[in-house]
Steps between C-alpha positions, in 0.01 A plus 500: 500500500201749637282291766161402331359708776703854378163691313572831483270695710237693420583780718759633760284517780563261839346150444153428705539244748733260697858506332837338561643817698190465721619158562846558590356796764317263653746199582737841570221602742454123650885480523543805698161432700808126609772738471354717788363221729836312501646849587251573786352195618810500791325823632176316619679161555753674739206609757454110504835417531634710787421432890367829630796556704510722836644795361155573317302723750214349700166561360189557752137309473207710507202321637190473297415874341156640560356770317628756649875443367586400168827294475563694157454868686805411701765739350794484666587894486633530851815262717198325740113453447333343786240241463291372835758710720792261357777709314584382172843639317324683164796547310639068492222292376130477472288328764301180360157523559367127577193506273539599114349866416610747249362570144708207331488285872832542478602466852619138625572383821792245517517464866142366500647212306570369166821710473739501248820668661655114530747560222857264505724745448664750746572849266509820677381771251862590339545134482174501303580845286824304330291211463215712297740740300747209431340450169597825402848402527512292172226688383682841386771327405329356185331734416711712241693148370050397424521852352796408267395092455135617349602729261758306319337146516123607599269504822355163452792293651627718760158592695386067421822414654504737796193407628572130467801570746280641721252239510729231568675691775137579621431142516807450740430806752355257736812275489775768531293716775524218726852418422612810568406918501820544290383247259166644490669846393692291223169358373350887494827651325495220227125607421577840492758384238254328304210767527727794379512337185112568460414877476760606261429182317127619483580880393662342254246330349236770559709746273480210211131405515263800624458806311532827665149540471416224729854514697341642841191274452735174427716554723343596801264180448830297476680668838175477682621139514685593768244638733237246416782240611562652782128548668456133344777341696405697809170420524554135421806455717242569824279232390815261395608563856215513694360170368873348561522364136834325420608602847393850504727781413717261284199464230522889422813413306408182400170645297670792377808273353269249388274721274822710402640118305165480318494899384845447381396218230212734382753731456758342335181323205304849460793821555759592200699763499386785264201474241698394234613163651161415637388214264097551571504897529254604181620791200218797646670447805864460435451811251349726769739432753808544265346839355373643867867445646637597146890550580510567823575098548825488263485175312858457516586565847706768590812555738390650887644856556569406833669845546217715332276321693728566856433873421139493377301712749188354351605100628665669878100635527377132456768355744406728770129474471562100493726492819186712646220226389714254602584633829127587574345191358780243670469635834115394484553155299709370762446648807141558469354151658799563779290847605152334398610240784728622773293848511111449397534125624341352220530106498650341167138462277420848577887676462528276132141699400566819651861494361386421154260782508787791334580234226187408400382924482852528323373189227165737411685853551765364198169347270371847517730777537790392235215458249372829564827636437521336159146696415647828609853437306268327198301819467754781567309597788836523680871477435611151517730661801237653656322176512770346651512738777156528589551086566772562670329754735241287577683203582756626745296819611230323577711203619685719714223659687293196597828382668513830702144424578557126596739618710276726707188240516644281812282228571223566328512179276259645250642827381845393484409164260331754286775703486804265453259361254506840325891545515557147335202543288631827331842374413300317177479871337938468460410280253377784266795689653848446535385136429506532134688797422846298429323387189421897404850600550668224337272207389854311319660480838187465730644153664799615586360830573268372732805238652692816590202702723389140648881442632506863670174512624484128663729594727202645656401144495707376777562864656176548557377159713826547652443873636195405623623207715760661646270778630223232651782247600372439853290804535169442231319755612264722248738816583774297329260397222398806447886629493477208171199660369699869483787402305289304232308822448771721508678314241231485281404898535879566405502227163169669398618834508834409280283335263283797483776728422731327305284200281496457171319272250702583196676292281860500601765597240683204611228228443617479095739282353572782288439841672489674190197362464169753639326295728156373350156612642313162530165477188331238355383770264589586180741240391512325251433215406819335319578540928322167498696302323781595697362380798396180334826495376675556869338249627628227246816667584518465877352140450761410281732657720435221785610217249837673420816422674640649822733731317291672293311677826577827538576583867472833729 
């Protein structure tokens, strides 16, 4: 029977207001904004954790500055600078002035007291590399069996589930860390397991509930998640530790698992699968959505073309430019607060804000710059693959050169927080970039799709923490940071310039069930309007379907 609620509409055009796919972007946004702080919220904990042991380098104490030298004009350019007619060593660590100065008063002085180096553990830095990348481990390896889960029994399940693992496991870090390191690493792997479930899970849905007109929009607001997460965690992991609740560093996992548990149940009351299944999801809205995707979603689901796809030029593009982001954006999730600490000596409040900085610029760059590309792609300004480039560019162009600048700024505090702040920060612009363009190519296989680039390009995930501890193992100096801040921007000037050349935002050949059908060009115009009853129709259909027995389900 049609729902009392199924009035045909009085026109094609998008519904006004707040609507069900709004809803399921924002617990999507709110579970990536847990997915990311259970990820990340080791990197901060970690500086709490670990004795500073001897083989960090010595850092001098400047005396009280007068006005005649400026603590953030020290730029350590050359091997010595001399300060009073005492030789400091320029190119291993910044001297700590004892009184706070700087634009942000960033500087901190833990000698003077009040420090927080009196961590438990005893990791040197390649001890501490394995422990941050560890959760890539398990990560990439779920990430294309997510892929395959999602699009033959939905995203709802897998990405609920995944991050329910993690939670739990989050809420045990404590326990196993002081058990043992190599328990520790077992808790980190199993989340990784658990998380790699979530982004193809999420693609998944995307590809079912926003239309391509909104897609960049949608889905940028839903991945921003992930950077308002981690600046969240960040900055409240200082204050967790600082103020010594529930111990100290132990309460960063214990708040992040905790409000994980009560996302989940929101999740599991308010998120369906498609439109079709959602019992409160009203007839404007279910008709635009099914109309704006038309068939580029098959109804019944079709096999993967694993071997078209294993040639398809278009989906090696996307893999490279995600190993790239990855690489680039990994290197400053987790080793960022290491630098922010052992280098510009900040003490835990401080490294928590000035380490969230990137991720909160990267939360407003993805609010403003995806949209924007849906305005250009909405009014034919540009190609939809020109669109996608021009995000591209600025993301990992512009990422790449503030690192190159960071790199250069030595000590002074102030220009190199505004300029990691810039290379996190742009990274929000991939979400109008290779972010989304899975869904262009091939919008049927878009979980698995995106399970596929995530496996390759995590690798980056526990490459990248790991390449940077084994150059600073021992020697953290900023000429070994900056060695760190090269090969992020290197990799992402050589993933941008493969994207430029060889991108595409066409619908693959590959993405139909049957390929002699011509791919269809995505209108809400001109159709008409016996198209309604079908959809009314479909979505008795797919409710009906969720009464009917096992067999009748037609699998991948």
């Amino acid at each position: 029977m049609i729902p009392q609620d199924s009035i045909k509409p009085s026109s094609l055009n998008k519904p006004e207001g707040w609507g069900i796919r709004h809803l399921v972007v924002f617990l999507g946004f709110w579970g990536f904004a847990m997915s990311y702080a259970m990820r990340f919220n080791l990197s901060i904990a970690i500086v709490a954790m670990v004795k500073r042991n001897s083989s960090n380098i010595p850092i001098p104490v400047l005396p009280p500055l007068n006005n005649s030298l400026h603590h953030d004009d020290l730029l350590l350019s050359s091997s010595h600078y001399t300060y009073n007619n005492k030789s400091f060593s320029a190119e291993k660590a910044c001297p700590i002035p004892v009184h706070t100065s700087g634009l942000f008063g960033l500087n901190s002085n833990p000698a003077a007291g009040g420090s927080s180096d009196e961590g438990e553990f005893e990791w040197d830095e390649v001890q501490q590399g394995i422990i941050l990348g560890s959760f890539f481990w398990g990560y990439m390896c779920t990430q294309l069996p997510g892929g395959i889960i999602a699009q033959k029994y939905g995203g709802k399940w897998p990405l609920g589930l995944g991050l329910l693992i993690t939670a739990v496991f989050a809420l045990l870090t404590p326990i196993m860390a002081r058990a043992h390191i190599g328990l520790l690493i077992a808790a980190r792997v199993i989340q990784g397991f658990g998380e790699g479930l979530t982004t193809p899970a999420m693609h998944s849905l995307l590809s079912k509930w926003v239309p391509p007109a909104e897609r960049g929009t949608l889905a940028s607001i839903t991945y921003s998640g992930c950077s308002f997460g981690t600046a969240g965690i960040m900055i409240a992991s200082g204050y967790l530790i600082q103020e010594n609740i529930f111990g100290g560093w132990p309460s960063v996992f214990i708040c992040s698992g905790a409000l994980t548990l009560a996302w989940f149940v929101l999740w599991v009351v308010f998120v369906f699968d498609s439109p079709e299944e959602h019992p409160r999801v009203g007839s404007d809205e279910l008709y635009y959505i099914q109309r704006s995707i038309g068939d580029q979603v098959s109804k019944v689901k079709p096999p993967t073309p694993w071997k078209k796809m294993a040639t398809s030029l278009p989906l090696w593009v996307i893999i490279v430019a995600h190993t790239g982001h990855t690489w680039g954006l990994y290197t400053l999730l987790t080793e960022l607060p290491t630098y922010m600490k052992t280098i510009l000596n900040f003490d835990i409040k401080q490294n928590s804000w000035m380490s969230a900085m990137p991720y909160a610029l990267m939360c407003v760059t993805s609010f403003i710059i995806p949209p924007m590309a849906d305005v250009f792609i909405k009014r034919k300004w540009l190609a939809t693959v020109n669109v996608r480039k021009a995000c591209q560019v600025i993301s990992h162009i512009g990422g790449a050169l503030a690192l190159i600048g960071a790199s250069y700024s030595g000590c002074n505090t102030t220009m190199t927080v505004i300029l990691l702040t810039i290379a996190g920060g742009a990274n929000g612009a991939a979400f109008g970039g290779f972010g989304v363009n899975h869904i262009d190519i091939a919008s049927n296989h878009a979980g698995i799709l995106m399970g596929v680039t995530n496996t390759v390009a995590n690798i980056s995930g526990f490459l990248g923490p790991y390449v940077a501890g084994v150059l600073i193992n021992g020697n953290a100096t900023l000429e070994r940071w900056q060695i760190v801040f090269y090969i992020a921007a290197a990799v992402y000037f050589v993933d941008t310039l493969v994207f430029l050349l060889f991108a595409s935002a066409d619908e693959q050949p590959w993405n139909r069930a049957c390929p002699t059908l011509p791919p269809v060009h995505n209108s809400t115009a001109n159709l008409l309007e016996s198209d309604y009853d079908d959809v009314v129709l479909g979505r008795e259909a797919e409710q009906a379907k969720n009464y009917s027995s096992d067999d009748d389900i037609i699998s991948v």
